[in-house]
N, C-alpha and C positions, 0 to 999 in steps of 0.2 A: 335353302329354307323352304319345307312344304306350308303352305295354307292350308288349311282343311278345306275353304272354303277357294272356290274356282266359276266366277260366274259369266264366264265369256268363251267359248270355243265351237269348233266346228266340225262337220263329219263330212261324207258322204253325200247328207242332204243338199248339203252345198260345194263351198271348196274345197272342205277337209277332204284328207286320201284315207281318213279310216269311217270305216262304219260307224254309226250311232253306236251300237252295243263295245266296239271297240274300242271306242273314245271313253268308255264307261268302264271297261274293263282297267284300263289303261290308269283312270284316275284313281280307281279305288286300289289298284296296287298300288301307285305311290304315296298315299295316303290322302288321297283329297275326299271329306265326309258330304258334304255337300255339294253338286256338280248343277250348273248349266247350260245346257245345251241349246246356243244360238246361231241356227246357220239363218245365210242370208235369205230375207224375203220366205220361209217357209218356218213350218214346224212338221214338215214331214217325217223328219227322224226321232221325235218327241217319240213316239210309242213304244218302238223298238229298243231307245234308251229306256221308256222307262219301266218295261221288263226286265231287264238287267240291270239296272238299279235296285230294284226288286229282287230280284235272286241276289244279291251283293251285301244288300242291307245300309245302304247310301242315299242320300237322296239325291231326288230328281229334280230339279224345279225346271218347271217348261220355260222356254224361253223363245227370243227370235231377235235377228236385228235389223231392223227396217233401215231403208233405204231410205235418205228424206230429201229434195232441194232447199233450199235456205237462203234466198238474196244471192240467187246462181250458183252456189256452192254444196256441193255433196254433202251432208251427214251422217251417221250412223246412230241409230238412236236402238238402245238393247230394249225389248219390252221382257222383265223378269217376275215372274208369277204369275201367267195369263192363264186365262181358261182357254183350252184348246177349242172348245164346242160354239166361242162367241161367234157370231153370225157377220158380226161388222166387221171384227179381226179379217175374217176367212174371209171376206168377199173382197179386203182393202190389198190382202194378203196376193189373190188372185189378180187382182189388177197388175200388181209390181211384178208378178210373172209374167205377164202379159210384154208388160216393157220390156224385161231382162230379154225373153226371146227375140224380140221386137231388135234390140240393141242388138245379140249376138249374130243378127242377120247382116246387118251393118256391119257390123266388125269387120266379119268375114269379106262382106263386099269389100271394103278397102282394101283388105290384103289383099285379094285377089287383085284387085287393082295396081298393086307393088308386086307383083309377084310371088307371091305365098300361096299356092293353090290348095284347095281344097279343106279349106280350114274348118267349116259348119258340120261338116259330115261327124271330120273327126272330132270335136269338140263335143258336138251332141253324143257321141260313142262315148266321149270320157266322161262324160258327164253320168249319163245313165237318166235314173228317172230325179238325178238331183237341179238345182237350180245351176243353170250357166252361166259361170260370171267372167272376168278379165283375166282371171286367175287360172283358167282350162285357158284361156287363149294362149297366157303366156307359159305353160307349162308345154303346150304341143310347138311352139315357136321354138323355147331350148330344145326338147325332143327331136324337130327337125334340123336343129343344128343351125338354124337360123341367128341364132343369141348363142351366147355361151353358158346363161342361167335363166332362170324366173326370174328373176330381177335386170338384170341387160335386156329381157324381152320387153317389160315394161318400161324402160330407159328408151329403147330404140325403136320400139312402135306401139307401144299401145299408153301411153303419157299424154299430156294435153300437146297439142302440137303434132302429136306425130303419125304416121301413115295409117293404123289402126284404132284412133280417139275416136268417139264416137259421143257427143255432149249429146245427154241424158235428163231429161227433166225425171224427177221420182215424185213421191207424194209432199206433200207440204207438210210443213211441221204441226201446224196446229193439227191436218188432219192426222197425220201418222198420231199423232200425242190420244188423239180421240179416242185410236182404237185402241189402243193401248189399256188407257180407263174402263173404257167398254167392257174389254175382258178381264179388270179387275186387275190388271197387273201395275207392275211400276216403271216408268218410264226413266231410262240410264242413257246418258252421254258416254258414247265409247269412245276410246282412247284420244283425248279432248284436244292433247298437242301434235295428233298427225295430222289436220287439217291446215297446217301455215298461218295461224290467224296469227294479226298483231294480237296484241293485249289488248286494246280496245275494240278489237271486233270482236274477238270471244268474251268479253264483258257485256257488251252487246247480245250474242246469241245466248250466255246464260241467263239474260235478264228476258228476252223474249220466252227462252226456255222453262224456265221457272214459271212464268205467266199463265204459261199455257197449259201448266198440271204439270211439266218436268221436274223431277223429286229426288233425282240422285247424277251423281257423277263418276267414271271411274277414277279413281285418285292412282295405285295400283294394277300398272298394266306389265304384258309379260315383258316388253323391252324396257320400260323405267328405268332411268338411273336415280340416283337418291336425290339430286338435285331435282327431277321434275318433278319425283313424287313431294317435294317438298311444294314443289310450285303451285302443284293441284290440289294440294290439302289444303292451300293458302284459300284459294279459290273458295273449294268446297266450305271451308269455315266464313267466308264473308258469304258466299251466296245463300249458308244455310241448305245446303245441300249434303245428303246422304254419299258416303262414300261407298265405291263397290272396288272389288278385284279381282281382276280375267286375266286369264293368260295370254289370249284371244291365240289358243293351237288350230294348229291347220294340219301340222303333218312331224312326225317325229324325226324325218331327218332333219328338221333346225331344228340343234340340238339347243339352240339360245334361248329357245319356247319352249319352255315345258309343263304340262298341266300341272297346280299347283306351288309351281317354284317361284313365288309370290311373295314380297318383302311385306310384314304388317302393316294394317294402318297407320299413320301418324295419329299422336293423341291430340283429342279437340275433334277426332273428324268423327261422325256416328255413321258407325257400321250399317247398310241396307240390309245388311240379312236381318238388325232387329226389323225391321217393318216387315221382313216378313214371315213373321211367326204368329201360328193361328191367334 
Protein backbone atom coordinates (compact mmCIF):
# COMPACT_ATOMS: atom_id res chain seq x y z
CA UNK A 1 0.00 0.00 0.00
CA UNK A 2 1.73 3.55 -1.15
CA UNK A 3 0.84 6.75 0.98
CA UNK A 4 1.19 9.73 -1.07
CA UNK A 5 2.21 11.24 1.90
CA UNK A 6 5.82 10.10 3.62
CA UNK A 7 7.10 12.44 6.30
CA UNK A 8 10.05 10.69 7.93
CA UNK A 9 13.34 9.53 6.11
CA UNK A 10 16.77 10.07 5.50
CA UNK A 11 19.76 10.55 2.90
CA UNK A 12 23.08 11.13 2.76
CA UNK A 13 22.84 14.08 5.18
CA UNK A 14 22.85 11.83 7.75
CA UNK A 15 22.50 8.02 7.83
CA UNK A 16 20.75 7.39 4.80
CA UNK A 17 23.09 5.69 1.84
CA UNK A 18 21.14 7.58 -0.85
CA UNK A 19 21.46 11.21 -1.72
CA UNK A 20 18.80 13.87 -0.90
CA UNK A 21 17.96 14.09 -4.56
CA UNK A 22 17.93 10.15 -4.65
CA UNK A 23 15.77 9.73 -1.86
CA UNK A 24 13.44 12.23 -3.98
CA UNK A 25 13.66 10.39 -6.93
CA UNK A 26 13.16 7.19 -5.40
CA UNK A 27 9.77 8.49 -3.71
CA UNK A 28 8.23 10.00 -6.53
CA UNK A 29 8.52 6.85 -8.53
CA UNK A 30 6.73 5.00 -6.10
CA UNK A 31 4.12 7.30 -5.88
CA UNK A 32 4.66 9.28 -2.72
CA UNK A 33 3.19 13.23 -3.58
CA UNK A 34 4.36 14.63 -0.71
CA UNK A 35 8.03 13.89 0.89
CA UNK A 36 9.89 14.76 4.09
CA UNK A 37 13.03 14.91 4.38
CA UNK A 38 14.47 14.42 7.98
CA UNK A 39 18.00 13.51 8.54
CA UNK A 40 19.40 13.77 11.89
CA UNK A 41 20.42 17.01 13.65
CA UNK A 42 20.87 18.84 10.16
CA UNK A 43 18.96 20.03 7.12
CA UNK A 44 21.77 20.08 4.93
CA UNK A 45 20.22 17.85 2.37
CA UNK A 46 16.92 20.11 2.30
CA UNK A 47 18.21 22.12 -0.75
CA UNK A 48 19.36 19.64 -2.94
CA UNK A 49 16.06 17.75 -2.20
CA UNK A 50 14.21 20.47 -2.82
CA UNK A 51 15.52 20.90 -6.37
CA UNK A 52 14.41 17.72 -7.38
CA UNK A 53 11.33 17.90 -5.93
CA UNK A 54 11.03 20.80 -8.06
CA UNK A 55 11.99 19.26 -11.41
CA UNK A 56 9.50 16.05 -10.16
CA UNK A 57 6.50 18.22 -9.37
CA UNK A 58 6.21 16.76 -5.64
CA UNK A 59 6.45 18.39 -2.65
CA UNK A 60 9.17 19.04 -0.39
CA UNK A 61 8.40 19.87 3.08
CA UNK A 62 11.78 20.70 5.02
CA UNK A 63 12.20 18.81 7.87
CA UNK A 64 14.83 17.46 10.56
CA UNK A 65 14.81 15.33 13.54
CA UNK A 66 16.27 16.39 16.63
CA UNK A 67 17.90 14.63 18.99
CA UNK A 68 16.40 15.45 22.63
CA UNK A 69 17.35 13.90 26.32
CA UNK A 70 14.18 13.49 28.39
CA UNK A 71 14.63 12.39 32.38
CA UNK A 72 17.91 10.48 30.82
CA UNK A 73 16.51 9.07 27.92
CA UNK A 74 17.01 9.68 24.09
CA UNK A 75 14.15 11.10 22.00
CA UNK A 76 13.47 11.88 18.60
CA UNK A 77 11.52 14.68 18.05
CA UNK A 78 10.74 15.35 13.74
CA UNK A 79 10.50 19.24 13.36
CA UNK A 80 8.05 19.32 9.93
CA UNK A 81 7.57 22.58 8.01
CA UNK A 82 10.51 24.70 9.31
CA UNK A 83 12.06 27.54 7.88
CA UNK A 84 15.34 26.62 6.95
CA UNK A 85 16.71 30.52 7.36
CA UNK A 86 15.49 30.61 11.37
CA UNK A 87 18.53 31.65 13.29
CA UNK A 88 17.60 29.72 16.57
CA UNK A 89 16.95 26.48 14.52
CA UNK A 90 20.59 26.74 12.94
CA UNK A 91 22.50 27.72 15.79
CA UNK A 92 20.53 24.94 18.32
CA UNK A 93 21.05 22.75 15.16
CA UNK A 94 24.85 23.52 15.34
CA UNK A 95 25.25 22.78 18.86
CA UNK A 96 23.87 18.98 18.31
CA UNK A 97 26.74 18.61 15.81
CA UNK A 98 29.03 19.72 17.88
CA UNK A 99 27.97 16.70 20.28
CA UNK A 100 27.57 14.12 17.50
CA UNK A 101 31.38 14.67 16.66
CA UNK A 102 32.10 15.26 20.15
CA UNK A 103 30.37 11.50 20.64
CA UNK A 104 31.87 9.85 17.57
CA UNK A 105 35.43 10.64 19.06
CA UNK A 106 34.41 8.58 22.02
CA UNK A 107 33.05 5.84 20.19
CA UNK A 108 35.92 5.42 18.46
CA UNK A 109 38.17 5.75 21.53
CA UNK A 110 36.32 2.62 23.08
CA UNK A 111 36.79 0.42 20.24
CA UNK A 112 39.94 1.15 19.85
CA UNK A 113 40.16 0.20 23.46
CA UNK A 114 38.59 -3.40 22.49
CA UNK A 115 40.34 -3.76 19.68
CA UNK A 116 38.67 -2.38 16.61
CA UNK A 117 41.23 0.12 15.17
CA UNK A 118 40.95 2.78 13.36
CA UNK A 119 37.36 3.40 13.49
CA UNK A 120 37.17 7.63 13.26
CA UNK A 121 39.06 7.89 10.14
CA UNK A 122 36.85 5.60 8.40
CA UNK A 123 33.61 6.67 9.69
CA UNK A 124 34.37 10.22 8.96
CA UNK A 125 35.32 8.96 5.19
CA UNK A 126 31.77 7.23 5.19
CA UNK A 127 30.25 9.67 6.47
CA UNK A 128 31.28 12.66 4.12
CA UNK A 129 30.13 16.04 4.82
CA UNK A 130 26.95 14.29 6.34
CA UNK A 131 26.06 14.06 10.24
CA UNK A 132 28.01 10.91 12.07
CA UNK A 133 25.75 8.87 13.96
CA UNK A 134 25.83 4.94 15.55
CA UNK A 135 24.62 3.93 12.31
CA UNK A 136 28.34 4.67 10.19
CA UNK A 137 29.68 2.90 13.39
CA UNK A 138 27.80 -0.03 12.97
CA UNK A 139 27.73 -0.27 9.29
CA UNK A 140 31.98 -0.25 9.22
CA UNK A 141 31.97 -2.77 12.32
CA UNK A 142 29.84 -5.55 9.72
CA UNK A 143 32.10 -4.14 6.97
CA UNK A 144 35.09 -5.29 8.98
CA UNK A 145 33.62 -8.40 9.77
CA UNK A 146 33.52 -7.60 13.19
CA UNK A 147 29.40 -8.46 13.47
CA UNK A 148 27.82 -10.35 11.02
CA UNK A 149 25.18 -7.29 10.25
CA UNK A 150 24.22 -3.63 11.34
CA UNK A 151 22.15 -4.91 13.69
CA UNK A 152 24.72 -7.66 15.64
CA UNK A 153 27.00 -4.58 15.46
CA UNK A 154 24.68 -2.56 17.66
CA UNK A 155 23.70 -5.86 19.71
CA UNK A 156 27.51 -6.55 20.52
CA UNK A 157 29.01 -3.12 20.80
CA UNK A 158 27.60 -0.23 20.47
CA UNK A 159 23.92 -0.92 22.89
CA UNK A 160 23.82 0.51 26.21
CA UNK A 161 26.33 -1.69 28.20
CA UNK A 162 28.49 -2.47 25.61
CA UNK A 163 32.19 -1.82 24.59
CA UNK A 164 31.36 1.12 22.06
CA UNK A 165 28.09 3.08 24.19
CA UNK A 166 28.91 6.30 24.72
CA UNK A 167 25.87 8.19 27.03
CA UNK A 168 25.08 11.31 25.44
CA UNK A 169 23.27 14.11 26.80
CA UNK A 170 21.37 16.12 23.60
CA UNK A 171 19.11 19.12 23.82
CA UNK A 172 16.31 19.15 26.20
CA UNK A 173 12.91 18.93 25.22
CA UNK A 174 11.48 22.10 25.98
CA UNK A 175 14.56 23.67 24.25
CA UNK A 176 14.60 21.48 21.04
CA UNK A 177 10.35 22.17 21.07
CA UNK A 178 11.46 26.06 21.04
CA UNK A 179 13.31 25.92 18.01
CA UNK A 180 11.03 24.05 16.37
CA UNK A 181 8.28 27.02 16.85
CA UNK A 182 10.90 29.41 16.23
CA UNK A 183 11.10 28.19 12.72
CA UNK A 184 7.50 27.96 12.36
CA UNK A 185 7.35 24.42 12.07
CA UNK A 186 5.45 21.45 13.95
CA UNK A 187 6.89 19.55 16.34
CA UNK A 188 6.26 15.34 15.81
CA UNK A 189 7.15 12.38 18.12
CA UNK A 190 8.86 9.88 16.00
CA UNK A 191 8.18 6.34 16.15
CA UNK A 192 6.68 6.72 19.91
CA UNK A 193 7.02 2.66 20.60
CA UNK A 194 10.94 2.32 20.06
CA UNK A 195 11.81 4.04 22.97
CA UNK A 196 10.75 0.80 25.70
CA UNK A 197 8.43 3.15 27.79
CA UNK A 198 5.84 1.52 30.03
CA UNK A 199 2.48 3.02 29.35
CA UNK A 200 2.91 5.34 32.04
CA UNK A 201 6.06 6.89 31.19
CA UNK A 202 5.04 7.70 27.78
CA UNK A 203 1.82 9.08 29.19
CA UNK A 204 4.02 11.00 30.92
CA UNK A 205 6.31 12.24 28.20
CA UNK A 206 3.20 13.01 25.99
CA UNK A 207 1.81 15.14 28.56
CA UNK A 208 5.07 16.97 29.11
CA UNK A 209 5.17 16.89 25.27
CA UNK A 210 2.03 18.37 24.49
CA UNK A 211 2.83 21.21 27.31
CA UNK A 212 5.53 22.33 25.69
CA UNK A 213 4.05 23.13 22.14
CA UNK A 214 4.26 19.36 20.91
CA UNK A 215 1.32 18.94 18.26
CA UNK A 216 1.63 15.76 16.71
CA UNK A 217 2.58 12.11 16.95
CA UNK A 218 3.57 9.42 14.40
CA UNK A 219 0.74 6.92 14.68
CA UNK A 220 2.00 5.21 11.13
CA UNK A 221 5.62 4.07 11.17
CA UNK A 222 7.47 2.05 8.50
CA UNK A 223 7.84 -1.08 10.85
CA UNK A 224 3.97 -0.84 12.51
CA UNK A 225 2.03 -3.66 12.69
CA UNK A 226 -1.75 -3.04 12.92
CA UNK A 227 -1.79 -3.68 16.44
CA UNK A 228 0.51 -0.67 17.39
CA UNK A 229 -0.85 1.44 14.95
CA UNK A 230 -3.87 0.82 16.63
CA UNK A 231 -2.10 1.49 19.88
CA UNK A 232 -0.88 4.92 18.86
CA UNK A 233 -4.03 6.21 17.38
CA UNK A 234 -5.43 5.24 20.87
CA UNK A 235 -2.90 7.66 22.22
CA UNK A 236 -3.12 10.14 19.59
CA UNK A 237 -7.08 10.48 20.11
CA UNK A 238 -6.81 11.03 23.96
CA UNK A 239 -3.74 13.12 23.75
CA UNK A 240 -5.46 15.28 20.94
CA UNK A 241 -2.63 14.93 19.00
CA UNK A 242 -2.02 15.19 15.18
CA UNK A 243 -1.29 12.08 13.55
CA UNK A 244 1.86 11.72 10.99
CA UNK A 245 3.30 8.93 8.78
CA UNK A 246 7.16 8.08 8.02
CA UNK A 247 8.61 5.36 6.66
CA UNK A 248 11.53 6.52 8.63
CA UNK A 249 13.98 4.89 5.11
CA UNK A 250 17.48 4.76 5.53
CA UNK A 251 18.68 2.60 2.68
CA UNK A 252 16.76 0.41 0.06
CA UNK A 253 18.36 -2.85 0.86
CA UNK A 254 15.68 -3.19 3.93
CA UNK A 255 13.55 -4.05 1.77
CA UNK A 256 10.90 -3.99 5.03
CA UNK A 257 11.17 0.00 4.65
CA UNK A 258 10.03 1.46 2.02
CA UNK A 259 9.20 5.15 1.20
CA UNK A 260 5.58 5.37 1.21
CA UNK A 261 4.52 1.64 1.89
CA UNK A 262 2.58 3.24 4.73
CA UNK A 263 -0.79 1.59 6.12
CA UNK A 264 -3.66 4.75 6.33
CA UNK A 265 -4.40 6.57 9.20
CA UNK A 266 -6.87 5.16 11.72
CA UNK A 267 -10.22 7.11 11.77
CA UNK A 268 -10.72 9.71 14.65
CA UNK A 269 -6.96 10.52 14.29
CA UNK A 270 -6.39 14.10 12.33
CA UNK A 271 -3.92 13.86 9.61
CA UNK A 272 -0.78 16.61 10.25
CA UNK A 273 -0.50 17.34 6.80
CA UNK A 274 -3.90 19.31 7.44
CA UNK A 275 -1.89 21.77 9.58
CA UNK A 276 0.12 22.02 7.20
CA UNK A 277 -1.49 23.78 4.48
CA UNK A 278 -1.03 27.32 3.69
Amino acid sequence: MTCEYDLHCHSTASDGVLAPSEVVRRAAALGVKHLALTDHDTIAGVPQAMACASELGIELICGVEISVTWEDQCFHILGLNIDPTCELLGAGLAQLQRVRQERAEKIADQLEKHGLHGALAQVLAMAGQGMVTRTHFARWIADRGYAPSVSEAFERFLGRGKPGYVATRWAGLEEALSWIVAAGGLAVLAHPLRYTLTARHLRRFLTAFQSLGGVGMEVVCGSSTPAQIETLADYARRFRLLGSVGSDFHDPACTWIELGRLAPLPAGVTPVWQALQP
